[in-house]
Residue frames relative to the residue before (quaternion, step in Angstrom):
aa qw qx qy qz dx dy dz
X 1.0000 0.0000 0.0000 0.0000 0.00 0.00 0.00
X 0.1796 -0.6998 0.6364 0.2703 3.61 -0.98 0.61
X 0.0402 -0.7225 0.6719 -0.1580 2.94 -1.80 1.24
X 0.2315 0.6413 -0.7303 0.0434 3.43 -1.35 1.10
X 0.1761 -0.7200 0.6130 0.2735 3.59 -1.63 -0.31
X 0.1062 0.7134 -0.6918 -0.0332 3.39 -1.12 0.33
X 0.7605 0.1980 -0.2110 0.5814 3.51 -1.63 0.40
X 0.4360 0.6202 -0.6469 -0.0822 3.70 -0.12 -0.38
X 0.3890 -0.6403 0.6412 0.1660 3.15 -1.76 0.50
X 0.5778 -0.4883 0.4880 0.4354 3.81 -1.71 0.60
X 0.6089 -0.6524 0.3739 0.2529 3.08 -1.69 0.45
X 0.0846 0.9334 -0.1491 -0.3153 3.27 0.24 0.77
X 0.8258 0.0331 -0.3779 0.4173 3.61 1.16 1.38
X 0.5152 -0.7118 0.4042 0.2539 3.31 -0.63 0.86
X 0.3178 -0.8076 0.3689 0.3328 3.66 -0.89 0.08
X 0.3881 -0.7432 0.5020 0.2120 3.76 -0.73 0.54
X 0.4812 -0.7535 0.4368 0.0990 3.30 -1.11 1.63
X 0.1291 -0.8512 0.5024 -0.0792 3.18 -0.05 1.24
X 0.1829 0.7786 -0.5476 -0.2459 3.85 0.22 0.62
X 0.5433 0.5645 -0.4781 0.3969 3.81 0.57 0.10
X 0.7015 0.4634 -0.4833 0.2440 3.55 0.60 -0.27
X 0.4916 -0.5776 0.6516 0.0133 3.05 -1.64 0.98
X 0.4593 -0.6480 0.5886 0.1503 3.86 -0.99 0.74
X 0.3128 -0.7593 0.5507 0.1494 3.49 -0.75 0.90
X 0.0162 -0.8468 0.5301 -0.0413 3.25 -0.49 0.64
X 0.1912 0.8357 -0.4752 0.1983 4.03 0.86 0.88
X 0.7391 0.3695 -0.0669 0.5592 3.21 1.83 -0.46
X 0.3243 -0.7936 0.4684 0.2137 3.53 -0.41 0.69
X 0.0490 0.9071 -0.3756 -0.1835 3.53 0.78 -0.01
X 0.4371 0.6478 -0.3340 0.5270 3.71 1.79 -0.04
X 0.8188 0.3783 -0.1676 0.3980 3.84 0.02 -0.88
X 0.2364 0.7721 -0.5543 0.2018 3.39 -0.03 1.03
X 0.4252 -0.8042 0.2727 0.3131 4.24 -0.31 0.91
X 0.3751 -0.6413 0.3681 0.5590 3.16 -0.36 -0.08
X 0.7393 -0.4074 0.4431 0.3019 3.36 -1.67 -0.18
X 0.6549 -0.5547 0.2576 0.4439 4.19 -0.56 1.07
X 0.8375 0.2812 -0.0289 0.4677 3.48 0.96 -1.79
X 0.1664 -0.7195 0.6624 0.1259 3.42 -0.83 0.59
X 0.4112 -0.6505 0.5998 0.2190 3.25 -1.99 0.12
X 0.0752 0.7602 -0.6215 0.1735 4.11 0.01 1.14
X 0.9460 0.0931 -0.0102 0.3104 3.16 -0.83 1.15
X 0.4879 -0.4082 0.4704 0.6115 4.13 1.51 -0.22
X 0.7270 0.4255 -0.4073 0.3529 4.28 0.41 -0.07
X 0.4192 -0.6111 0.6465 0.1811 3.24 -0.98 -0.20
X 0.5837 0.6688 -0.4586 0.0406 3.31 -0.44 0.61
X 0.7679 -0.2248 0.2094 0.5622 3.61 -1.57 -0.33
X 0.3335 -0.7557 0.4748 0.3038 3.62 -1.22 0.83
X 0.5520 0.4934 -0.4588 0.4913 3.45 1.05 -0.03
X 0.7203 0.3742 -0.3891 0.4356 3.80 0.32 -0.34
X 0.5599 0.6074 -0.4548 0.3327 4.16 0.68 -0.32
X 0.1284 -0.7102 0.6918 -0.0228 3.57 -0.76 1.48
X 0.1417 -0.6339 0.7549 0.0902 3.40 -1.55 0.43
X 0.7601 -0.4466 0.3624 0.3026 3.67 -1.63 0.76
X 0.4560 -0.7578 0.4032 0.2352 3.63 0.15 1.35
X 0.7740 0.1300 -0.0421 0.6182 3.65 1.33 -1.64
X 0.1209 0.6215 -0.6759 0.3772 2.99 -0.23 2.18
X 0.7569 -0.3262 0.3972 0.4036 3.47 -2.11 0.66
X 0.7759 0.4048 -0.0983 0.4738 3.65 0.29 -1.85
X 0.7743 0.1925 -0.4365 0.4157 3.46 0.53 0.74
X 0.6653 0.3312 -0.3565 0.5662 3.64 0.76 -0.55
X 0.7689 0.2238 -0.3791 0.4636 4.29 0.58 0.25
X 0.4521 -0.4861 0.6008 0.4453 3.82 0.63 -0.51
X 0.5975 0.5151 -0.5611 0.2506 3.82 0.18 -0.04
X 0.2340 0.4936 -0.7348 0.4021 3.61 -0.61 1.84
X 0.2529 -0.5788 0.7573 0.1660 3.21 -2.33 0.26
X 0.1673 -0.7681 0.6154 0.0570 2.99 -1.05 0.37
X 0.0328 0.7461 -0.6618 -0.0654 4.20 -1.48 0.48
X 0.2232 -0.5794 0.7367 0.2679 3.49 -1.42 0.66
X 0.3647 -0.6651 0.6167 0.2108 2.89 -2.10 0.46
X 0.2248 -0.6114 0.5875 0.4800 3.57 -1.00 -1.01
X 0.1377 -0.7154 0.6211 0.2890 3.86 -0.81 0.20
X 0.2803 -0.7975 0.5247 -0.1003 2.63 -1.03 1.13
X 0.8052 0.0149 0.3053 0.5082 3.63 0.01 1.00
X 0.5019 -0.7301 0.3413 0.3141 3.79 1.64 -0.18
X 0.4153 0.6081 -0.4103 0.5379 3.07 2.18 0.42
X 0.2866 -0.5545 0.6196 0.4760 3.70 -1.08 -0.11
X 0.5420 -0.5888 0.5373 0.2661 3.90 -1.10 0.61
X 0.7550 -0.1404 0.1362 0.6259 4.01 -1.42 0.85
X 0.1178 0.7647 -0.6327 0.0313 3.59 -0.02 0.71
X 0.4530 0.7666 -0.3141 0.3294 3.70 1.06 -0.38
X 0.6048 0.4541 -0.0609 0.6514 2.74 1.39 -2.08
X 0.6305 0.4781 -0.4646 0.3975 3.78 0.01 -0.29
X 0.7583 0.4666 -0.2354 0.3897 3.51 1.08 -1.36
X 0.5972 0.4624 -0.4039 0.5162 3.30 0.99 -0.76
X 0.4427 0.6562 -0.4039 0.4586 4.04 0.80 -0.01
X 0.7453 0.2691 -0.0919 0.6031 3.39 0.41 -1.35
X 0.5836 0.5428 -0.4600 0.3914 3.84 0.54 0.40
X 0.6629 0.5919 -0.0935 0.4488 2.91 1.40 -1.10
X 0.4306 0.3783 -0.3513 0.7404 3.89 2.00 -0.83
X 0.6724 0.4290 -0.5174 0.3102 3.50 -0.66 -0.72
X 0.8055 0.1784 -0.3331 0.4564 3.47 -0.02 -1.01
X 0.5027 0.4246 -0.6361 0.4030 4.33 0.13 0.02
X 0.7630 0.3990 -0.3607 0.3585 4.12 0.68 -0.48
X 0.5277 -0.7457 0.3136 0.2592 2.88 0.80 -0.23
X 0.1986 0.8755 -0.2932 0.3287 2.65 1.92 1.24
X 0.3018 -0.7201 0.5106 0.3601 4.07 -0.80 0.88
X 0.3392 -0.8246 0.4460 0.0782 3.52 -0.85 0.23
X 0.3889 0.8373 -0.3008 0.2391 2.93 2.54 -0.76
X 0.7466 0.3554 -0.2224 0.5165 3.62 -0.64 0.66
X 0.8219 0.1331 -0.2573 0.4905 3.50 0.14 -0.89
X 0.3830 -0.6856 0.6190 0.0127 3.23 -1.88 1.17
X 0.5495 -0.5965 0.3997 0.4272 3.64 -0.92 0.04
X 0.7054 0.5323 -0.2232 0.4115 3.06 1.56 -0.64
X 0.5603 0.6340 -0.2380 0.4769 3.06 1.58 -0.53
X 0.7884 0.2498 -0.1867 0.5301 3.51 0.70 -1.26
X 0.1624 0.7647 -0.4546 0.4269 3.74 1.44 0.50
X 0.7735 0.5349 -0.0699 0.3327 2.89 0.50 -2.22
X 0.4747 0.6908 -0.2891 0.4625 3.36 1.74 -1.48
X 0.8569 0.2449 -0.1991 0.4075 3.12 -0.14 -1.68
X 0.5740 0.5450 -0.5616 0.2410 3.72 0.46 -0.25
X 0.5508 0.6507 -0.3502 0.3880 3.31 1.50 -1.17
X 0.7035 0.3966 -0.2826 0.5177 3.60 0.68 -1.10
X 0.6778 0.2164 -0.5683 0.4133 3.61 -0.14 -0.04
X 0.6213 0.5270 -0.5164 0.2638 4.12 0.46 0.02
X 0.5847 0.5552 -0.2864 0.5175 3.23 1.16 -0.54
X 0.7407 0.3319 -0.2400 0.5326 3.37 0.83 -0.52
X 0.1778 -0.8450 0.4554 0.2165 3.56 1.18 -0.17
X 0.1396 0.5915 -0.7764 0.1672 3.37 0.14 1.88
X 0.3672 -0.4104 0.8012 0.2343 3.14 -2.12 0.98
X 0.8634 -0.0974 0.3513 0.3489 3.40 0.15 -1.89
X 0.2063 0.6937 -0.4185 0.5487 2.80 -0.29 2.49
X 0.3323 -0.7831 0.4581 0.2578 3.50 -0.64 -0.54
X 0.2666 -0.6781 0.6787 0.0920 3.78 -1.67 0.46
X 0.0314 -0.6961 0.7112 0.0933 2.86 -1.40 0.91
X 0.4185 -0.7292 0.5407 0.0269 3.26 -1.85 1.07
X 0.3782 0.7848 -0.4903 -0.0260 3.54 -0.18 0.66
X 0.6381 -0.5230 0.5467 0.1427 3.47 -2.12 0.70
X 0.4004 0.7936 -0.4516 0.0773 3.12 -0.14 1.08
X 0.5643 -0.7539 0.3279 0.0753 3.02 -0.52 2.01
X 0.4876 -0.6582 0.5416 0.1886 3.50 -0.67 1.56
X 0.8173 -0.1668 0.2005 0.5138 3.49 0.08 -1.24
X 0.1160 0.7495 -0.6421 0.1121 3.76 -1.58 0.26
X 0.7436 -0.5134 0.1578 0.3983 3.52 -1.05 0.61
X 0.0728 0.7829 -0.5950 0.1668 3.44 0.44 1.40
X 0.5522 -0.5536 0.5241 0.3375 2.82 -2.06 -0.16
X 0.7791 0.3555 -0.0844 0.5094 2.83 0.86 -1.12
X 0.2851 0.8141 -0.4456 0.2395 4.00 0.16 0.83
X 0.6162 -0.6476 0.4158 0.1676 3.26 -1.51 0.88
X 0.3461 -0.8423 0.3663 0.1913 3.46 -0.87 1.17
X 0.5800 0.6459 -0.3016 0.3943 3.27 1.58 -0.08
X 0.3163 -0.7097 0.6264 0.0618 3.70 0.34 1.49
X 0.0587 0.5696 -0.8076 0.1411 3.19 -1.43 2.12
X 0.7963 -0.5372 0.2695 0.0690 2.71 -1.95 0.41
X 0.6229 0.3378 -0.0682 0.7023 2.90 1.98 -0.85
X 0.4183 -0.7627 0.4841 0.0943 3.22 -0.73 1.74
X 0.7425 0.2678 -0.0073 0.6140 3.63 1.05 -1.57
X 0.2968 -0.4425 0.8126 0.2361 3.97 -1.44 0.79
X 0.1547 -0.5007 0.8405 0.1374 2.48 -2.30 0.70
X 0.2042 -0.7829 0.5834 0.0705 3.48 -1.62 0.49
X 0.2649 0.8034 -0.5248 0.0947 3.64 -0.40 0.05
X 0.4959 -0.7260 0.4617 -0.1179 2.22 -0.86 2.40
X 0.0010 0.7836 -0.6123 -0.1056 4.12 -0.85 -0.02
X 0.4192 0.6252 -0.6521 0.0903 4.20 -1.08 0.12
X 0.8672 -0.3372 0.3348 0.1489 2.77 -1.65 0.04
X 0.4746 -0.6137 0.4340 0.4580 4.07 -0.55 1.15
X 0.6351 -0.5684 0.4837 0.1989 3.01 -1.60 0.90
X 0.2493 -0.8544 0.4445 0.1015 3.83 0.10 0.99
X 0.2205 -0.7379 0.6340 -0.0704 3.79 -0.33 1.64
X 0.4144 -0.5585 0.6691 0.2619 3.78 -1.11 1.45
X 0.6584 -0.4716 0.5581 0.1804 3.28 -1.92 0.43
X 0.6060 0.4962 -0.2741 0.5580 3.87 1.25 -0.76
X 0.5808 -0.5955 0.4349 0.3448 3.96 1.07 -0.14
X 0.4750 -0.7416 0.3817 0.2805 3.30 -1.02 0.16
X 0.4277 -0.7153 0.5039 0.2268 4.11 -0.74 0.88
X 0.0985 0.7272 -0.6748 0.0785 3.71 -0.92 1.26
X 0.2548 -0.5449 0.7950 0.0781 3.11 -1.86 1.20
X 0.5735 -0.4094 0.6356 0.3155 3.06 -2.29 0.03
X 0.0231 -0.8528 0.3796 0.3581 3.24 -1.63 0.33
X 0.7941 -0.3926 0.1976 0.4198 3.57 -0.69 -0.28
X 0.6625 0.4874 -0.1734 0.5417 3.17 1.86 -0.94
X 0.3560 -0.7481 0.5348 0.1661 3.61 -1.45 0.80
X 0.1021 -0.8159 0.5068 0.2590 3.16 -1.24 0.03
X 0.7156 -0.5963 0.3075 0.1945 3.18 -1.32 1.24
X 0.0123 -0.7770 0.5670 0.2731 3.89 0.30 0.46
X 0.6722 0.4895 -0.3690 0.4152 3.84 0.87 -0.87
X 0.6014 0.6487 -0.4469 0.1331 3.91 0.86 0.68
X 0.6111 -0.4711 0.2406 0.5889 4.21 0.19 0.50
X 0.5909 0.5921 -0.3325 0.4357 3.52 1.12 -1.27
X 0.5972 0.5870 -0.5422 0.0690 3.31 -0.11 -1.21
X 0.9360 0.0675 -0.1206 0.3237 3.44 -1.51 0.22
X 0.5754 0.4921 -0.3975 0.5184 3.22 1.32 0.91
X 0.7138 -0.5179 0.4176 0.2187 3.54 -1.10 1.11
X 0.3360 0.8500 -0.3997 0.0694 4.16 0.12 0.54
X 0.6369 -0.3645 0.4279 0.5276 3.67 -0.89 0.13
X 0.8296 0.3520 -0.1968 0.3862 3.90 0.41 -1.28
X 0.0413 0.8087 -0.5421 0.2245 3.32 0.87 1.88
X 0.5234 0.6932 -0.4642 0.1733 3.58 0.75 -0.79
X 0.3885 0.7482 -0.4043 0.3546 3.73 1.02 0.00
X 0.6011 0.5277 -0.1852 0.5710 2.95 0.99 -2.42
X 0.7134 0.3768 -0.3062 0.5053 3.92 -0.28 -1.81
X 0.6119 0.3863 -0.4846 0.4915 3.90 -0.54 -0.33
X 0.7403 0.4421 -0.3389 0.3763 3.68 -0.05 -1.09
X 0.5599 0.4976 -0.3867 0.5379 3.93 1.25 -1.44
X 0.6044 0.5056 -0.3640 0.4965 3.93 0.48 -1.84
X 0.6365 0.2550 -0.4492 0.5728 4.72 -0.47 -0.35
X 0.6666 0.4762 -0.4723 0.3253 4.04 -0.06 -0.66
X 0.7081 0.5571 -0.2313 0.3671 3.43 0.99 -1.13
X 0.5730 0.6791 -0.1907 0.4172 2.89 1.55 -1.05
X 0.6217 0.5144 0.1359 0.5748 3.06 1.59 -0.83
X 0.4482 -0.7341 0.3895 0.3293 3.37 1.24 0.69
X 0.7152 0.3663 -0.4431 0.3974 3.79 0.28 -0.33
X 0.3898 -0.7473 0.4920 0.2181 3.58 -1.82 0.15
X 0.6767 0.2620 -0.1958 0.6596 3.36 1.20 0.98
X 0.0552 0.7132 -0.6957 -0.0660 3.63 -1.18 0.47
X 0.3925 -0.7348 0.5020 0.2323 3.33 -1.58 0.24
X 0.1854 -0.8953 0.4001 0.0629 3.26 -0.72 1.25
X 0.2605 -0.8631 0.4279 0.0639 3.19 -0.73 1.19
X 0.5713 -0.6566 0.4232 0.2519 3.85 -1.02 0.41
X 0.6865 -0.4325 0.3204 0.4889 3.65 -1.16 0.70
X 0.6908 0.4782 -0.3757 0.3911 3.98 0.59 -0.69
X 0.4184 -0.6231 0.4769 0.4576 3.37 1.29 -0.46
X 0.4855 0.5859 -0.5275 0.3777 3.73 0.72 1.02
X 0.7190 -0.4070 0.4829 0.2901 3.13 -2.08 1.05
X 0.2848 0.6846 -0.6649 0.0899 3.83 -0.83 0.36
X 0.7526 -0.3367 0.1946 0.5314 4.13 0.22 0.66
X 0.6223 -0.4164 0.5588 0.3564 3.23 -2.32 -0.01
X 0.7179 -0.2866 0.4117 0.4826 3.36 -1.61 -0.03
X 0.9559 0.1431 -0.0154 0.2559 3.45 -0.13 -1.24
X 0.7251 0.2539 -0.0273 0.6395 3.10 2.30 0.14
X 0.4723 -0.7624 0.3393 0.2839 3.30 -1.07 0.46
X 0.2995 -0.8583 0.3948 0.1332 3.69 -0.26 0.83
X 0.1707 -0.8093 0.5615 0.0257 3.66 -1.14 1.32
X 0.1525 0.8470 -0.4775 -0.1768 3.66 -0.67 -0.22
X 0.3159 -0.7880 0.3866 0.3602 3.30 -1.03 0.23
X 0.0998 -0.8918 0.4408 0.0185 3.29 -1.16 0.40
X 0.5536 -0.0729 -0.0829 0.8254 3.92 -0.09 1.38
X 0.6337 -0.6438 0.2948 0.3115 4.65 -0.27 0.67
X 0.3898 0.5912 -0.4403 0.5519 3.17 1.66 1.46
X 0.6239 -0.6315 0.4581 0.0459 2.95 -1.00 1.68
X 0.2711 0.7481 -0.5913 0.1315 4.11 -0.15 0.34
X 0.0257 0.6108 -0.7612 0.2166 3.46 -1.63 1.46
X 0.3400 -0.7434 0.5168 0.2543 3.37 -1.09 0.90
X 0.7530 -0.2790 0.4455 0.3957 3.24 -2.42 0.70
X 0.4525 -0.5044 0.6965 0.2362 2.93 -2.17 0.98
X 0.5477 0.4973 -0.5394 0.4021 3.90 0.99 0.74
X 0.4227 0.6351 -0.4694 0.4445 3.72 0.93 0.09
X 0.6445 -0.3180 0.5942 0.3611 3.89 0.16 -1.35
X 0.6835 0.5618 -0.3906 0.2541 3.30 1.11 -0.48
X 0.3841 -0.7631 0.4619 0.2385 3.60 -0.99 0.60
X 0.4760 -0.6996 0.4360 0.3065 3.58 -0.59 1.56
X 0.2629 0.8346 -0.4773 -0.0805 3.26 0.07 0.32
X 0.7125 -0.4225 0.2855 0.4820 4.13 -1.09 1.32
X 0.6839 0.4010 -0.4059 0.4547 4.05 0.11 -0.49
X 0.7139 0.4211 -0.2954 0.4752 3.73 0.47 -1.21
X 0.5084 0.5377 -0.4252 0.5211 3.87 1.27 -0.33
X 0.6745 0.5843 -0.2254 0.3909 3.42 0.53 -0.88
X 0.6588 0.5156 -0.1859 0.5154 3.44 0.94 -1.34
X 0.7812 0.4021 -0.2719 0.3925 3.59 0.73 -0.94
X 0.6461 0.5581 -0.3047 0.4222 3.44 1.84 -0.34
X 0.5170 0.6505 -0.2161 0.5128 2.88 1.74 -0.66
X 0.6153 0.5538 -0.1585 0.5381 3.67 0.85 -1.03
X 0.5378 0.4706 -0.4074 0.5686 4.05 1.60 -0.76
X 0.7177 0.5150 -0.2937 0.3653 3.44 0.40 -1.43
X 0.8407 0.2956 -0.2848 0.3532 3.64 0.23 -1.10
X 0.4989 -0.6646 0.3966 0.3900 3.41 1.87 0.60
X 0.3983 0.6329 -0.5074 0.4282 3.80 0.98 0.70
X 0.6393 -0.5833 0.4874 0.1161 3.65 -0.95 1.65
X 0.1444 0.8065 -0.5507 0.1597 3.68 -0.41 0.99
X 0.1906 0.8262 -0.5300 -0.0089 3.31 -0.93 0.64
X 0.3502 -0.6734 0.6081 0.2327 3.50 -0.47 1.35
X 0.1019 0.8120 -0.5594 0.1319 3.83 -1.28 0.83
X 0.5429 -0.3943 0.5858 0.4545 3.59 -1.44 -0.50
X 0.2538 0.7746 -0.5745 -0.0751 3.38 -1.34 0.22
X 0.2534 -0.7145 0.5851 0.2881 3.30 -0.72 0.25
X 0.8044 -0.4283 0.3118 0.2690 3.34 -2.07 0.50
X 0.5265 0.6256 -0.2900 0.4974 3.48 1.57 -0.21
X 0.7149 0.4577 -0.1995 0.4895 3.09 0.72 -0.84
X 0.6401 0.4510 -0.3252 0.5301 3.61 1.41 0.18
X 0.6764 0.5436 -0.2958 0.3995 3.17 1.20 -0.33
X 0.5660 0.6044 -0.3237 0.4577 3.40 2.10 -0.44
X 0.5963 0.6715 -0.3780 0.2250 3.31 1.37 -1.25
X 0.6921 -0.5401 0.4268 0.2171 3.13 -1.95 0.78
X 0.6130 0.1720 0.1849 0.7487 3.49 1.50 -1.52
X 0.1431 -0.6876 0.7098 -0.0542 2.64 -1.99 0.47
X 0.0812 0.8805 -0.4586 0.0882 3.61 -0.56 0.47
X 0.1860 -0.7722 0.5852 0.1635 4.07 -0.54 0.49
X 0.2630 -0.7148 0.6447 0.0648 3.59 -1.55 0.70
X 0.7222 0.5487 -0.4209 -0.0140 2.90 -1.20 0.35
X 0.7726 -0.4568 -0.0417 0.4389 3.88 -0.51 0.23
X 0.3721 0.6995 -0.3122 0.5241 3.24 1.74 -0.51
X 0.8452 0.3424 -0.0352 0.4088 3.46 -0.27 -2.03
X 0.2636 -0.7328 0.5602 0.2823 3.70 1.10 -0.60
X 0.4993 -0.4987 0.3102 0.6370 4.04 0.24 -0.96
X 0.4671 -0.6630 0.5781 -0.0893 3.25 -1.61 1.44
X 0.1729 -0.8568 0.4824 0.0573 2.97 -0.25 0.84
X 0.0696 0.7505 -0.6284 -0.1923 3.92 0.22 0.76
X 0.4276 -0.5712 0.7005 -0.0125 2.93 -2.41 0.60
X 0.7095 0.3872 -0.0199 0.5885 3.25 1.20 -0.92
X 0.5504 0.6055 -0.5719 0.0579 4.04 -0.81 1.37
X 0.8493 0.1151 -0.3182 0.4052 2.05 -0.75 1.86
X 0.7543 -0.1031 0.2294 0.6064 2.94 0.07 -1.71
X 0.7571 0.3719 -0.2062 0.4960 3.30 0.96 -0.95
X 0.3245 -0.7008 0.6298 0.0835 3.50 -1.52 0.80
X 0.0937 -0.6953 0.7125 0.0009 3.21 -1.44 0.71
X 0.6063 -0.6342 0.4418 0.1871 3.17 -1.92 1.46
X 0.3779 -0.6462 0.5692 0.3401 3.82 -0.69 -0.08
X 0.1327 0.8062 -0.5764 -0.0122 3.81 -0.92 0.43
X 0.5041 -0.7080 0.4163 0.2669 3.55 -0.67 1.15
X 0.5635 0.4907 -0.4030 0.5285 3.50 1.49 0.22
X 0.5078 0.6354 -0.4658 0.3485 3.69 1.01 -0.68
X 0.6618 -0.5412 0.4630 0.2339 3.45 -1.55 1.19
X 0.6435 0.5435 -0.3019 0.4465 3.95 1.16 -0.55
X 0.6349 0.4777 -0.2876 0.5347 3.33 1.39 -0.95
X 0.6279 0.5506 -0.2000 0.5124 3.80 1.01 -0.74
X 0.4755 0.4931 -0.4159 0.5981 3.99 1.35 -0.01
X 0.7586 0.3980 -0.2003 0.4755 3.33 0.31 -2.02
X 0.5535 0.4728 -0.5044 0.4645 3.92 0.06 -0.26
X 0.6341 0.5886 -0.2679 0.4240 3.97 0.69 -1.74
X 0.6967 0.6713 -0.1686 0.1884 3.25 1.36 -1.50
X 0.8711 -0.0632 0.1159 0.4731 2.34 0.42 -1.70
């Protein structure tokens, strides 16, 4: 296990074993639509009517990347960071990039959230790749190598009581090409969120073939413990993702004790706090693992991210 302290701070609440409790669940906070118009290609159009090249890389292999955003204000949030993200899937997938620029597809999404008139909410961006060393590929040679998409809906909506996580049954693979990059071939993650739901809770934590801690289905995951900050190494599987970048820079500034590590599932079960990241959720406060519940306090190190936050 990696371990250091500095600064540490008293704990400031502990959680309370509850075996009768039971996740509340009056609110969906996952399912939100998208917005009428999307952004496919330089067009605008109806999202139920936008088609993309049936035999292409990014449907018959999954080879596309993909980024949420936060909107922010009608800005796209640290978009930079988001792009240099999807530069980075594109070329482990072998993805063409010709034509589109950060500045260019910048431009994309501002248009779509005006047209769609997000103040505040979120976009997602995805790469999806016409053609590449397949088997199974089209013979008609177009000009554009890579769809662009952009996606608009509404901020992901979190109950006031916090959010409820279980463990799940499913692993992830650290020795797969994919890891820790954003891809069309999520359905792992969504299957794993889809058994949590299934299951009264709205998040589970997913762990790697070694039996390490490496994030939720749909976010990255932090807790606190004795008022040290722990989240595991991007050597686990975990996926850097612009919020969890944030959190740890954020965590320099307010002089708050972080350490990125190995962990096992024990070591979540000891923590003080708990918390989820990412561009959707913003930071999440769970209340609810598993079995056991924990109190909210306006002194707690989770409330002190999200104040910093947002």
């Amino acid at each position: 296990m990696n371990r250091f302290l500095v600064n540490s701070r008293p704990r400031p609440w502990r959680p309370v074993e509850n075996d009768q409790a039971v996740p509340s669940r009056d609110t969906d906070f996952s399912r939100t639509p998208v917005h009428p118009v999307i952004y496919l290609n330089k067009t605008m159009v109806d999202a139920d009517k936008a088609r993309v090249a049936p035999v292409s890389s990014a449907m018959l292999y999954g080879r596309g990347v993909f980024t949420t955003i936060s909107i922010r204000d009608g800005e796209a949030f640290c978009w930079p960071a988001h792009w240099e993200r999807l530069q980075e899937g594109a070329e482990r997938l072998s993805i063409n990039l010709s034509g589109l620029t950060e500045r260019g597809v910048g431009e994309a999404i501002s248009k779509l959230v005006s047209v769609n008139g997000v103040e505040k909410g979120r976009a997602r961006v995805v790469l999806l790749a016409r053609s590449g060393p397949d088997y199974w590929r089209s013979t008609k040679n177009v000009a554009a190598k890579t769809d662009l998409l952009i996606m608009t809906a509404d901020s992901q909506k979190v109950r006031a009581a916090g959010l409820s996580l279980a463990v799940s049954p499913y692993r992830i693979n650290t020795l797969s090409p994919l890891t820790g990059i954003r891809t069309l071939n999520c359905l792992d993650h969504v299957l794993s969120w889809e058994e949590a739901q299934k299951r009264e809770f709205d998040e589970a934590v997913m762990l790697n073939e070694r039996g390490e801690i490496v994030c939720a289905t749909m976010a990255n995951i932090f807790w606190v413990k004795e008022g040290v900050v722990q989240t595991p190494t991007l050597s686990c599987g975990t996926y850097p993702g612009v919020t969890r970048a944030n959190v740890i820079e954020l965590a320099h500034k307010l002089f708050i004790p972080i350490v990125e590590g190995v962990y096992e599932l024990s070591d979540l079960t000891e923590a003080d706090e708990i918390f989820l990241t990412s561009s959707s959720l913003g930071i999440g406060i769970v209340t609810t693992f598993d079995f056991r519940q924990y109190s909210i306090s306006p002194e707690s190190v989770a409330r002190r991210f999200q104040a910093a936050y947002e």
